[in-house]
N, C-alpha and C positions, 0 to 999 in steps of 0.2 A: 741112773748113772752108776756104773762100776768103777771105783777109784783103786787102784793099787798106788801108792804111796811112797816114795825114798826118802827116809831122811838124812839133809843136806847134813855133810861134813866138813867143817871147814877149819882149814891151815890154821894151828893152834903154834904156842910160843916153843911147845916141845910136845913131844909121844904122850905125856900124860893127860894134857889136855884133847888131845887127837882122841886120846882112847875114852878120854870122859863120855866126849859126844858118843860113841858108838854105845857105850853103856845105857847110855838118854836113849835110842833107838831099841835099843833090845827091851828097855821097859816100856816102850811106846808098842812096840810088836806084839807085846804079850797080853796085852790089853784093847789092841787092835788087831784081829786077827778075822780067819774064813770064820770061826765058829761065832767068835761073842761081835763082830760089827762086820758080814762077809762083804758089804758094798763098800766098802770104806777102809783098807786097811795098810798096817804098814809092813812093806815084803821085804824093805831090807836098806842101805844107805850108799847116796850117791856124793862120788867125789868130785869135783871140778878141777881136770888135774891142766887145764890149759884153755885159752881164749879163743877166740877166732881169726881167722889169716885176716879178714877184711879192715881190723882193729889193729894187724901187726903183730898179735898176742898170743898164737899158737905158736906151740915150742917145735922146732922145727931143726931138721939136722945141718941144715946149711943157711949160711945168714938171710934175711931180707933181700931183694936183688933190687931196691929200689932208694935204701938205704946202707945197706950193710949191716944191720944190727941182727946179732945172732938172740934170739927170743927161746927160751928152756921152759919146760915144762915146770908147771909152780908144785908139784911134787917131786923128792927123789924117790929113786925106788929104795932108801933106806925108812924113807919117812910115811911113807903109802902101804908098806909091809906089815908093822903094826895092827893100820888099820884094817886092813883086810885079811888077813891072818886071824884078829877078835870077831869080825863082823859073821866070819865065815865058824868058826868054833861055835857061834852060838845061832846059827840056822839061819842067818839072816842071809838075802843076797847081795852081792854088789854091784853096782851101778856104777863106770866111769866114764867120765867125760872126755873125749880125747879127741882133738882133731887136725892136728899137726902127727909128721912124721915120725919125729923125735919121742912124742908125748905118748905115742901109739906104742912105740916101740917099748917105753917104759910099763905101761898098764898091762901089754900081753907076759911081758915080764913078769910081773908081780902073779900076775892072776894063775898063768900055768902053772910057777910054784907054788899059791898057797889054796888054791880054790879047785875044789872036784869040779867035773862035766856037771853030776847031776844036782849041783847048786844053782845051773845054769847062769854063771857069771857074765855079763853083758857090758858090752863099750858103745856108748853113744856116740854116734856122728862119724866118726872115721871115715875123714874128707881126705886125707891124702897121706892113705899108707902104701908104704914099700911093697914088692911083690913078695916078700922076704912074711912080712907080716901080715901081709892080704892072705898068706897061706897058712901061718899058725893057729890063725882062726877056728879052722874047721878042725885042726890037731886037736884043740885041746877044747872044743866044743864051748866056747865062746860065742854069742848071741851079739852077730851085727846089727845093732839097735841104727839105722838109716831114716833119713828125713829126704826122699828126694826132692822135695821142692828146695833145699838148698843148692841144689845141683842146677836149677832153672838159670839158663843163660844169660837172660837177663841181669839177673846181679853178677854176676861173674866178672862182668868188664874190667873189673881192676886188678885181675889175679895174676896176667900175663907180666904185668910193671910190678907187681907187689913180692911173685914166689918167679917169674922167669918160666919163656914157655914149657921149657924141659921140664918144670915140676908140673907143672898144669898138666902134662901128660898121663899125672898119675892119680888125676882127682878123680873121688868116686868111682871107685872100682868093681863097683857089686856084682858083674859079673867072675870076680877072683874070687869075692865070697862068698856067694854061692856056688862056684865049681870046684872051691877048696872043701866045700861040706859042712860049711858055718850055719846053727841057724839062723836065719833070718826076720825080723819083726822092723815095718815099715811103718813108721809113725809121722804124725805131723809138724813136732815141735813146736804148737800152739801154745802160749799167746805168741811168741817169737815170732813166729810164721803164721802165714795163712793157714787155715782149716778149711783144707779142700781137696774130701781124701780122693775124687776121681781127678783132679788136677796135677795131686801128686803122684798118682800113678802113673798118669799121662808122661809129664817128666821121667820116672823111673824107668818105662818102657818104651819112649823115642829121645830122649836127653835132649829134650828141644822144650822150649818156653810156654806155657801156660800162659803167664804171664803177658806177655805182648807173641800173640800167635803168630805175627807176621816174621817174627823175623827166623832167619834159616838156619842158623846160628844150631848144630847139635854138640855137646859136649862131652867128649870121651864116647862114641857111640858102639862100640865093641865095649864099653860096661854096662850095654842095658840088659834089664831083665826082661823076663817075659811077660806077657800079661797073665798069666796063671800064675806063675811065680811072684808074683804083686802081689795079685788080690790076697793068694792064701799068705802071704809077708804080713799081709794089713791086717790078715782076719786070725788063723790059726796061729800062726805066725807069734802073732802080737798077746795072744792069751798064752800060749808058754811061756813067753818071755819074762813073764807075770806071775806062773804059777797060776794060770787063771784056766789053763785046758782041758781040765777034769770040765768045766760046768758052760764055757764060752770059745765061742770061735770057729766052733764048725755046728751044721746043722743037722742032728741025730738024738733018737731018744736018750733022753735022763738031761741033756744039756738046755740051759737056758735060750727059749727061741727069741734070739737079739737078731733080728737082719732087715734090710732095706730092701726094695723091688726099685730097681731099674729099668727102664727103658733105656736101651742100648742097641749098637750093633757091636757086638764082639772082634772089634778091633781098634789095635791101640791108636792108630791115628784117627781114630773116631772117636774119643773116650769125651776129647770135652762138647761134643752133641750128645750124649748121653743127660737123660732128665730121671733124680731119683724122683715117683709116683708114690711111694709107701714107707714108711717107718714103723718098726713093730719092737717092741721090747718088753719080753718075759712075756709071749703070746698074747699082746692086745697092741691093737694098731694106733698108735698115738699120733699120728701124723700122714696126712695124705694129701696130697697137691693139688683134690677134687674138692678139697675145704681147706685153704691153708690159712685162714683165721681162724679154725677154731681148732679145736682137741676131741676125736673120738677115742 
C-alpha cells in the first residue's frame, strides 16, 4: 500500500494556534517524506472548511429551502489564509474540504491568491459549485479531488426538499471541470463510502445508481465524464494529486507496476458486469480470482 497522508487542521481559538498545527505538519513532513518512509508519507494539510448538505452543514449561498437556516462556511477567508499562506511557504500541499457553494467560493478564493499551480492545491468534493467557480478551477490549476459515488441517486432523495430543485441543478458538475481544464483525481472517500472503484466509475460516467441499478433515476447527466476520462481521474489522475506521478499511475518504464486485469466490455453501461481477474503490485501478482483464498 501507498499512503500519501494530510494532516488534519483544525479550527483553533485564534491564527496562532491555526498555525501551530501546521508547524506539527511540516515537522511530520520532514520526517515522513518520498526518501526516508516513500509508502507512508506526509504531502501536506487538509482543512475541513464545511459539512455536508445531507446534515444541513454545507455552507451554502442561499438558506436551507426546507428550513430556512442560512449554514456558512466554518472558515473565513480571513482565518484560512494564515493557514495556507504557512502550509504553502513551506512545500507542503493543501487539501480543502468544501462542498457547498458558499464554502467553494471561499477555498478557490483563498487558494488562487496564496498557492501556485505547481503546488497542485486540491479541493475535495465540490458537490455543488457555481459555474462561476466550476471555471476558476482550471484557471488556476486547482485539482477537482471527486468522489462520484456521492453523486449515486440513490442517496440523493433528500436534496430536492433540503437545497430546492434549482440548486440540485447544479450538483456535481465534473463535466465544467474537466472542460474548464481542472485536473482531475477520482477517489473513493472510503471509509465514508463504499470502495468500489468500478462502481464509482460507473456513477461518474452514466450519473445513474450503482447502488440499487433498477432505478432510472440519472443525475445531472450532461456532468458525466467519460469512461477514459475516469479511469485516467482514478489512475493518473489520482497520483498527481499526490505528487505520486513520477513513480504511479500510469504503466511505463521506471514506474511502479500497480494495476489490476479486468474482464470488461469497454462500456460504461457495462462497468458493473465487469469482473477484476488479477492484482499485481510492484510487479508480483498478489491476488487472482482463479485462487481467491490464498496469496501468490
Amino acid at each position: 500500500m501507498r499512503i500519501a497522508a494530510y494532516w488534519l487542521i483544525r479550527p483553533g481559538k485564534n491564527d496562532e494556534e491555526n498555525l501551530l498545527q501546521v508547524e506539527r505538519a511540516i515537522e511530520l513532513a520532514r520526517s515522513h517524506n518520498v526518501e526516508t518512509t516513500p509508502n507512508c508519507r506526509i504531502v501536506g494539510v487538509k482543512v475541513i472548511c464545511d459539512g455536508i448538505i445531507d446534515a444541513c452543514t454545507a455552507g451554502l449561498s442561499e438558506p436551507y429551502a426546507h428550513n430556512g437556516h442560512l449554514e456558512v462556511p466554518l472558515w473565513t477567508e480571513e482565518q484560512l489564509e494564515p493557514v495556507v499562506k504557512r502550509a504553502d511557504e513551506a512545500g507542503l500541499q493543501v487539501a480543502l474540504h468544501a462542498i457547498g457553494d458558499a464554502t467553494i467560493k471561499v477555498v478557490i478564493n483563498v487558494l488562487s491568491k496564496w498557492v501556485s499551480p505547481s503546488r497542485r492545491p486540491r479541493v475535495e468534493h465540490i458537490e455543488l459549485a457555481s459555474e462561476e467557480d466550476a471555471a476558476r478551477l482550471g484557471q488556476f490549476g486547482i485539482t477537482a479531488s471527486i468522489q462520484p459515488v456521492h453523486a449515486d441517486p440513490a442517496i440523493l432523495r433528500a436534496w430536492p426538499k433540503l437545497i430546492g430543485p434549482h440548486r440540485c441543478e447544479r450538483a456535481f458538475p465534473y463535466r465544467e471541470f474537466a472542460d474548464g481544464g481542472a485536473p482531475l483525481a477520482l477517489g473513493s472517500d472510503a471509509p465514508t463510502a463504499p470502495h468500489v472503484p468500478l462502481g464509482n466509475v460507473y456513477v461518474g460516467t452514466t450519473r445513474r445508481s450503482y447502488r440499487e441499478p433498477e432505478m432510472e433515476t440519472a443525475v445531472n447527466p450532461h456532468f458525466a465524464l467519460g469512461l477514459c476520462e475516469s479511469v485516467a481521474a482514478g489512475t493518473e489522475g489520482a497520483a498527481y494529486s499526490c505528487f505520486d506521478d513520477h513513480r504511479i499511475g500510469v504503466l511505463k518504464e521506471g514506474h511502479k507496476a500497480d494495476f489490476v486485469i479486468v474482464d470488461m466490455a469497454w462500456e460504461k453501461e457495462k462497468l458493473m458486469e465487469a469482473k477484476v481477474m488479477e492484482t499485481w503490485y510492484d510487479g508480483a501478482k498478489v491476488w487472482s480470482s482463479a485462487n481467491v483464498n490464498g496469496v501468490h
